[in-house]
C-alpha positions as YAML, in Angstrom:
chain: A
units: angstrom
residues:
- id: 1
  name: UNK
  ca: [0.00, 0.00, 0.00]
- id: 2
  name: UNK
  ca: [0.80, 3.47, -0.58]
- id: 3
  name: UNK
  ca: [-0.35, 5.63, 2.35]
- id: 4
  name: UNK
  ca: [1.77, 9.04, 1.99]
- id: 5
  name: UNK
  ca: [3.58, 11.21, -0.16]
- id: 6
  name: UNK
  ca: [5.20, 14.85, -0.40]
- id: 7
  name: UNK
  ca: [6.52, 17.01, -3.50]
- id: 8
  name: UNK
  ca: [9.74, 16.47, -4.98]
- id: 9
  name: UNK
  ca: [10.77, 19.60, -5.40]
- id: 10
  name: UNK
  ca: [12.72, 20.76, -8.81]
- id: 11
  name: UNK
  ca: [13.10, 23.39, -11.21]
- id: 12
  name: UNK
  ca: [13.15, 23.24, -15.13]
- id: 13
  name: UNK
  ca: [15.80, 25.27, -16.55]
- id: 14
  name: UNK
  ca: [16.25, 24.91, -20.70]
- id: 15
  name: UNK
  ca: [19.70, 23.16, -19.77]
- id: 16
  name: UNK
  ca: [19.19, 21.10, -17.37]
- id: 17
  name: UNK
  ca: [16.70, 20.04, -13.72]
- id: 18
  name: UNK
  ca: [17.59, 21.30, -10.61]
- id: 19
  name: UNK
  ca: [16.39, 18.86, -7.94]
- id: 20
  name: UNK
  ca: [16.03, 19.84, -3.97]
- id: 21
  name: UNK
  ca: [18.14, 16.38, -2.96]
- id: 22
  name: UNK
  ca: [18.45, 17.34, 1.07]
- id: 23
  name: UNK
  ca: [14.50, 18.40, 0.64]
- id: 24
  name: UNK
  ca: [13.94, 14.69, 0.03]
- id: 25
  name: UNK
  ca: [16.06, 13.37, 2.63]
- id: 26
  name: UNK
  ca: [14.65, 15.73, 5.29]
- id: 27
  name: UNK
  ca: [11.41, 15.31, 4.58]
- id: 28
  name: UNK
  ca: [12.34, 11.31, 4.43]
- id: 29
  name: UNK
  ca: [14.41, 11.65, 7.83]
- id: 30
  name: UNK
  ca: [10.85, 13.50, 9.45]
- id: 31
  name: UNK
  ca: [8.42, 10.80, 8.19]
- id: 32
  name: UNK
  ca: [10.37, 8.19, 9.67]
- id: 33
  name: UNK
  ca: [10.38, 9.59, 12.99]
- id: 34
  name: UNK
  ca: [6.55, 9.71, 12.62]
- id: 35
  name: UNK
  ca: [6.40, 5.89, 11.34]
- id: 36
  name: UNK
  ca: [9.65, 4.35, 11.34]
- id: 37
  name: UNK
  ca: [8.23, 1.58, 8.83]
- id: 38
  name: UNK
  ca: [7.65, 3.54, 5.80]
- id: 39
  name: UNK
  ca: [10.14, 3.13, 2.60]
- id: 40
  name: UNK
  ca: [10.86, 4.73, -0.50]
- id: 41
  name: UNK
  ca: [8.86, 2.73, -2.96]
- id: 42
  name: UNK
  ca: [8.82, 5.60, -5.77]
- id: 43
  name: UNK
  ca: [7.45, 9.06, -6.63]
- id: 44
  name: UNK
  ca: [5.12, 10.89, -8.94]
- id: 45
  name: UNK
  ca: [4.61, 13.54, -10.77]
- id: 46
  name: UNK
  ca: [1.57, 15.16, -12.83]
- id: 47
  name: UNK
  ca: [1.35, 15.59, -16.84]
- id: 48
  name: UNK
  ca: [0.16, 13.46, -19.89]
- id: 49
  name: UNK
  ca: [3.48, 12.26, -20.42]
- id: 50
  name: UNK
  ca: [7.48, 10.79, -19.23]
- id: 51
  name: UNK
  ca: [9.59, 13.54, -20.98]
- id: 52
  name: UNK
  ca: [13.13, 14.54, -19.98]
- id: 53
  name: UNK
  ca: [13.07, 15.50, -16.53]
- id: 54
  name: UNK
  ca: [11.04, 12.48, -15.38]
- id: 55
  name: UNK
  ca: [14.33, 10.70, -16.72]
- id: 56
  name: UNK
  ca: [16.62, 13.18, -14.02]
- id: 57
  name: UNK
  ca: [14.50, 12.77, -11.44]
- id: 58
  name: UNK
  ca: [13.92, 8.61, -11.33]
- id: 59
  name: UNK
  ca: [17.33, 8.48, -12.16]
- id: 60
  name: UNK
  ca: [17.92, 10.21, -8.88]
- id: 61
  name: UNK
  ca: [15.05, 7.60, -7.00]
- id: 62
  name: UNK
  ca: [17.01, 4.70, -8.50]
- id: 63
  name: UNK
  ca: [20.20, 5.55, -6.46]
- id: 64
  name: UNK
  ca: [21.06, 4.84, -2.63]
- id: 65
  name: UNK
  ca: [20.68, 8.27, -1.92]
- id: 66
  name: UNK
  ca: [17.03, 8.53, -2.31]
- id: 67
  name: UNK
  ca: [16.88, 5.09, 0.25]
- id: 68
  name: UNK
  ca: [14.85, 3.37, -2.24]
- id: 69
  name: UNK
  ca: [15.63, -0.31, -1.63]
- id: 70
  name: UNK
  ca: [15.25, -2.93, -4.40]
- id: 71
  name: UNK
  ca: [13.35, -6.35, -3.40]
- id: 72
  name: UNK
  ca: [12.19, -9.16, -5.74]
- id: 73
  name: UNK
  ca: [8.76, -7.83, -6.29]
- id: 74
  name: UNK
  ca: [9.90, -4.09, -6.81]
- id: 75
  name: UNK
  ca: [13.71, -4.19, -8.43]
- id: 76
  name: UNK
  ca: [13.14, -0.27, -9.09]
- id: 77
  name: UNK
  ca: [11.21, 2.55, -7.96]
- id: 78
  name: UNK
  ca: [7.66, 3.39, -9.07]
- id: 79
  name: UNK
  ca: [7.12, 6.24, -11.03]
- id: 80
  name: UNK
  ca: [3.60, 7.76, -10.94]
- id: 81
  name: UNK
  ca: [2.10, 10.00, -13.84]
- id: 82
  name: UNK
  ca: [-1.15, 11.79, -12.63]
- id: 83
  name: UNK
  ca: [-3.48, 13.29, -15.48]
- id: 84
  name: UNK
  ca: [-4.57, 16.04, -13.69]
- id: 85
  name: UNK
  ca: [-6.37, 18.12, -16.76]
- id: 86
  name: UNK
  ca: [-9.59, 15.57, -15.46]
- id: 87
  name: UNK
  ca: [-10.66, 15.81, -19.67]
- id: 88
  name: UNK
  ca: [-11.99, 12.37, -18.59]
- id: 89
  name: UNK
  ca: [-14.52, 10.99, -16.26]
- id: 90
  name: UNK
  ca: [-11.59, 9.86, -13.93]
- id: 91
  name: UNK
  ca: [-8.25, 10.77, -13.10]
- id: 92
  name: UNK
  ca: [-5.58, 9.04, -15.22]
- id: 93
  name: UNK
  ca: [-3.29, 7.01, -13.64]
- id: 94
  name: UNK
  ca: [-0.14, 5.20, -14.72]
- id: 95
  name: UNK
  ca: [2.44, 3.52, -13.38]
- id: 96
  name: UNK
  ca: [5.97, 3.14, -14.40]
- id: 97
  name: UNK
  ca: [8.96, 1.17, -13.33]
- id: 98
  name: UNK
  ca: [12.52, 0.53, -15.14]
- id: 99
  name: UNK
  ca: [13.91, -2.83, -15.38]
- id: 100
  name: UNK
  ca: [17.40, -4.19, -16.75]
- id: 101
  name: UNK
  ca: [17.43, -6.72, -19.40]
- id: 102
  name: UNK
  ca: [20.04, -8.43, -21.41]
- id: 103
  name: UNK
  ca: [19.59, -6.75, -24.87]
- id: 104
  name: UNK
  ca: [19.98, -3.32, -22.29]
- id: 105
  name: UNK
  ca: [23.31, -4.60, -21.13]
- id: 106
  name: UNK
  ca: [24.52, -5.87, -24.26]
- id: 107
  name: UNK
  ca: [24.46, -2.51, -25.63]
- id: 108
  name: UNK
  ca: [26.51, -0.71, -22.54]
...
């Protein structure tokens, strides 16, 4: 189950994403404290689409900084896209994760 969340806070320049790293890990560090059993299992974000700074920012969730924690079930973190423009009867949800396969690794 997924039972909080809190921004991830950036900003867009035309060159490149600034992301508030010690943000995360505060507020991280502050939810623990209030239940010590939560984990990193992701983030999301809001839009129609993955573009280039989703890439920055999960590659930032998929490192031991963000305390994300790979296990069988979940080998990377979740990235949430929330259609927020409601054009539909529902929100729009999806739900991406990365994984590492051999034709990936072949071409490293």
């Amino acid at each position: 189950d997924i039972t909080d969340s809190f921004p991830v806070v950036h900003k867009d320049t035309d060159e490149t994403v600034l992301m508030d790293q010690d943000y995360h890990k505060q507020m991280l560090s502050l939810r623990q404290k209030v239940s010590p059993r939560e984990v990193v299992v992701g983030w999301f974000s809001t839009g129609l689409d993955i573009n280039a700074t989703s890439a920055v920012i999960h590659a930032f969730y998929c490192t031991k900084e963000s305390q994300f924690t790979a296990t069988a079930v979940l080998p990377g973190p979740v990235h949430l896209l929330v259609d927020t423009t409601l054009s539909g009867a529902t929100f729009g949800i999806k739900a991406f994760v990365n994984i590492r396969t051999a034709v990936a690794e072949s071409l490293l």
